[in-house]
C-alpha positions in Angstrom: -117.7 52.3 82.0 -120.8 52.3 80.3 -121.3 49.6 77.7 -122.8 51.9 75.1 -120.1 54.7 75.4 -117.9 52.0 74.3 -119.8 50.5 71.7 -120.4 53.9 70.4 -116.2 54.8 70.7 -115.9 51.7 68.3 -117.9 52.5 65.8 -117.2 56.0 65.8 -113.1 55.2 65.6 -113.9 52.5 62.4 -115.9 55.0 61.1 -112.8 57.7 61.1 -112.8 59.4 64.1 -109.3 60.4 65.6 -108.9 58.7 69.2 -108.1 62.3 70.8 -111.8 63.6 69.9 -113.5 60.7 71.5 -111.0 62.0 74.3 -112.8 65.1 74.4 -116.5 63.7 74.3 -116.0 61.7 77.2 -114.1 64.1 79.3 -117.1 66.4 78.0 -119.7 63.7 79.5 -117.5 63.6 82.8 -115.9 60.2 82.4 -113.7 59.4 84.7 -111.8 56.4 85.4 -111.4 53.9 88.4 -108.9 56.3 90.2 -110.8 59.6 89.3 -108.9 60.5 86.7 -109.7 62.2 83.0 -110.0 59.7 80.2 -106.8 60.0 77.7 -106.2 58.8 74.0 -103.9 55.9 75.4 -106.3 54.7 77.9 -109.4 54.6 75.9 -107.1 53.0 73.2 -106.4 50.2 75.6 -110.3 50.3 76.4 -111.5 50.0 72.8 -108.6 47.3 71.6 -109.6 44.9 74.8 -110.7 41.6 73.5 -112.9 41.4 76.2 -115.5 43.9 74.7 -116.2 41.3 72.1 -116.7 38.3 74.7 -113.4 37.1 74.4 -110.8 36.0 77.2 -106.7 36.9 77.5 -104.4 36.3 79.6 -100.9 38.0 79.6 -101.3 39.6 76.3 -102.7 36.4 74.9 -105.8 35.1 74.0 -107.2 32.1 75.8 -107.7 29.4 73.0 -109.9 26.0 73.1 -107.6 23.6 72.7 -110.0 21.0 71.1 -111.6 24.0 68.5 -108.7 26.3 68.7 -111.5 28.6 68.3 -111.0 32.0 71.0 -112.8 30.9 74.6 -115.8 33.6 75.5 -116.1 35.1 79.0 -119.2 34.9 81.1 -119.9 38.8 80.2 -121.8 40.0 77.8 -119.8 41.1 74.7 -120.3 45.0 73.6 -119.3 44.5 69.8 -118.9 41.6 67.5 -115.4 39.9 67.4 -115.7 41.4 63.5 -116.0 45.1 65.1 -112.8 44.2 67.8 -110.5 42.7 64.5 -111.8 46.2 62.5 -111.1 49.2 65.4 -108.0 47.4 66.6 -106.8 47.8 63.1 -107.1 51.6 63.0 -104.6 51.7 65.9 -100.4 51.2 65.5 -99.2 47.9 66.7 -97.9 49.6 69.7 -100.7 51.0 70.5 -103.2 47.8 71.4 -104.4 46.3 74.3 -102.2 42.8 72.9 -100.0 43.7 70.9 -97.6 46.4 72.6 -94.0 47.5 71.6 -93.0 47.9 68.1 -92.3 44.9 66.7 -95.4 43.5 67.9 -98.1 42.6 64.8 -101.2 44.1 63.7 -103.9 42.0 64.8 -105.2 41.6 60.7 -102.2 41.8 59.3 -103.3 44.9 57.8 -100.2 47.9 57.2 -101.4 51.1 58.8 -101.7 54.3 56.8 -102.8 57.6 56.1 -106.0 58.0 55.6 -106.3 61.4 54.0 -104.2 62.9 51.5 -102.5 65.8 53.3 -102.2 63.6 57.0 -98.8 63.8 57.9 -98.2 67.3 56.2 -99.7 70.1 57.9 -99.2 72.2 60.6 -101.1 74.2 63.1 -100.5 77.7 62.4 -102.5 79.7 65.1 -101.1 81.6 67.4 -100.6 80.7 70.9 -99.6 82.7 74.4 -96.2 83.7 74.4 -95.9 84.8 70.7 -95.3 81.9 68.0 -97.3 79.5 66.6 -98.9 76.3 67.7 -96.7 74.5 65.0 -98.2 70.9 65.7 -99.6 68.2 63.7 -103.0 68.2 62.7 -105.0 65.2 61.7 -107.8 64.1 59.6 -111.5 62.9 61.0 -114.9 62.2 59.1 -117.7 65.1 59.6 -121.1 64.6 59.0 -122.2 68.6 59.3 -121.4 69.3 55.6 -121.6 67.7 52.1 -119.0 70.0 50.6 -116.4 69.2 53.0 -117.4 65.2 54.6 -114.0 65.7 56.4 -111.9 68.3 58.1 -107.7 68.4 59.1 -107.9 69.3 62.7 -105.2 70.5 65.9 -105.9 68.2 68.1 -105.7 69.6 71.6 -106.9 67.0 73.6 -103.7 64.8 74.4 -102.1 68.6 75.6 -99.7 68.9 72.8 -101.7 71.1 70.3 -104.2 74.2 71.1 -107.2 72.5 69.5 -108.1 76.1 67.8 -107.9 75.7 63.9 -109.8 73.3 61.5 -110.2 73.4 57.9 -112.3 71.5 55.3 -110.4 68.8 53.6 -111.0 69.3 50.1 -110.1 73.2 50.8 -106.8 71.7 51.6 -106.1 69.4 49.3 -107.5 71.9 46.1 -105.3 74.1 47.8 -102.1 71.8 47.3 -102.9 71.3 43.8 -103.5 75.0 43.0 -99.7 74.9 44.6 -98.2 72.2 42.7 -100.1 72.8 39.5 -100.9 76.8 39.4 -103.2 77.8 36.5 -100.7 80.5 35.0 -97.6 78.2 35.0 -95.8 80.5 37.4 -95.2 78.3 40.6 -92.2 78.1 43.2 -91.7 74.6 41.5 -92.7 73.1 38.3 -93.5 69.7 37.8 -93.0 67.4 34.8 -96.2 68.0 32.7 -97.1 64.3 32.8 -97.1 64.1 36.4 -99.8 68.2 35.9 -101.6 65.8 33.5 -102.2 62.4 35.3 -103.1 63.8 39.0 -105.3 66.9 37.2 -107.1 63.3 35.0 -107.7 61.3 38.3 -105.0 58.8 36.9 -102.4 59.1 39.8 -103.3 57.0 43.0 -103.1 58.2 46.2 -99.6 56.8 47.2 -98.3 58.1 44.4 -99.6 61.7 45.2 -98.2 61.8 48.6 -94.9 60.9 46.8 -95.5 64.0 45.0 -96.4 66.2 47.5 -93.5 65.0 49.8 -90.5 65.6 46.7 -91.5 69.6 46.8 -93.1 70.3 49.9 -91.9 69.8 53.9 -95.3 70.7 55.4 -98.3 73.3 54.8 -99.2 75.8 58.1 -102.6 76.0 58.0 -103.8 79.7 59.6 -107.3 79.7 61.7 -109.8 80.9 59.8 -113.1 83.3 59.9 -116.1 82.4 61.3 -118.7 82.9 59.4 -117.2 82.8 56.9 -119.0 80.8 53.7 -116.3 80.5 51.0 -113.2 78.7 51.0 -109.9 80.8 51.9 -107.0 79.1 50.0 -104.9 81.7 51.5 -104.9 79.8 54.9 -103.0 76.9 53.2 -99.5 77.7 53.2 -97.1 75.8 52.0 -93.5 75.3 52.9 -90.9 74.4 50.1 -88.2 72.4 50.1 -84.5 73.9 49.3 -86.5 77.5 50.1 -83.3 79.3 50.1 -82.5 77.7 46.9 -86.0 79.0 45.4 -86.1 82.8 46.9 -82.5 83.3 45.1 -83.7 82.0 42.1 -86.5 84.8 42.0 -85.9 88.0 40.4 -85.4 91.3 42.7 -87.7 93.9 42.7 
């Protein structure tokens, strides 16, 4: 494995980048590993949270400590990242996920809780169809892009680990103006209505994220996001749709035509 493909996979995962598109750019480069195989999130995971790319030595899940320092012994390999850069990509992954610190009740390496990152992460749903009839129906994650000021980061299917079909992506302010043109519509006429404090404080950049999540989650149980157009140069909030809680409860509360 080439030094700089990792070196680049670190910064590019501190920077943002979901694991399962670095997937794709190395199976895309025709990276394979020892046994011939395609590189996977949960392998380059292991690959990126080693301490050994930052010089330093384990053994069993531990690492190797001078006992007259108690400072971390270095290998006789030259490091790829800064033990700095190892502490800050290890702490984008889930305990369970690292190269150390497996299982669940294993800590983070910083001490750090993991979170989302974006707003709508953990909320939307892939809503393009797939073979068979149906719709993808899987989550979709957020990543950094660098292609476009208006929209510096998309929600996308990821269809690298085989779960989703990789096919829809959609600006993340599009989505997130979309949920507040949900929660907060301009005439006053929405499936839900808020308490007017909680319309005033999120509309005055007074409610912090947290606290928006919370918001989102008491009304909503996901948004399917359709595929869009390409080509296409304005925003479609049509594409964000969003699923209500107690949805039976809300279409018999609306008059009959």
């Amino acid at each position: 494995m080439e030094s700089g493909l990792v070196r680049k996979a670190i910064e590019d995962r501190i920077g943002g980048k979901p694991i399962g598109e670095v997937a794709r750019e190395w199976c895309a480069l025709g990276v394979t590993g020892t046994r011939g195989g395609r590189p996977n999130p949960q392998a380059i995971t292991q690959i990126l949270t080693a301490p050994r790319v930052c010089g330093y030595r384990a053994n069993r899940g531990e690492l190797l400590m001078d006992p007259e320092t108690g400072a971390p012994l270095a290998g006789a390999w030259q490091a790829i990242v800064t033990p700095e850069e190892w502490t800050a990509v290890c702490a984008t992954f889930s305990a369970g996920s690292l190269y150390m610190h497996r299982g669940s009740l294993s800590p983070r390496l910083t001490g750090r809780k993991a979170g989302p990152k974006y707003l709508a992460s953990g909320f939307l749903r892939c809503g393009a169809e797939v073979a068979g009839g149906g719709t993808c129906d899987q989550p979709m994650g957020g990543c950094k892009s660098t292609r476009s000021r208006k929209s510096p980061y998309n929600y996308i299917c990821n269809g690298a680990a085989g779960r989703g079909c990789g096919k829809c992506a959609i600006s993340g302010p599009l989505v997130e103006d979309a949920i507040a043109r949900s929660l907060f519509p301009a005439d006053g006429q929405g499936k839900v209505r808020l308490p007017e404090p909680i319309r005033l404080r999120w509309h005055a950049g007074e409610m912090g994220f947290e606290e928006k999540r919370k918001v989102i989650a008491s009304v909503l149980t996901c948004l399917v996001i359709r595929p869009g157009k390409k080509g296409s140069p304005a925003w479609d909030h049509s594409r964000v749709v969003p699923v209500w809680k107690w949805a039976d409860r809300i279409r018999g509360a609306e008059p009959q035509v």
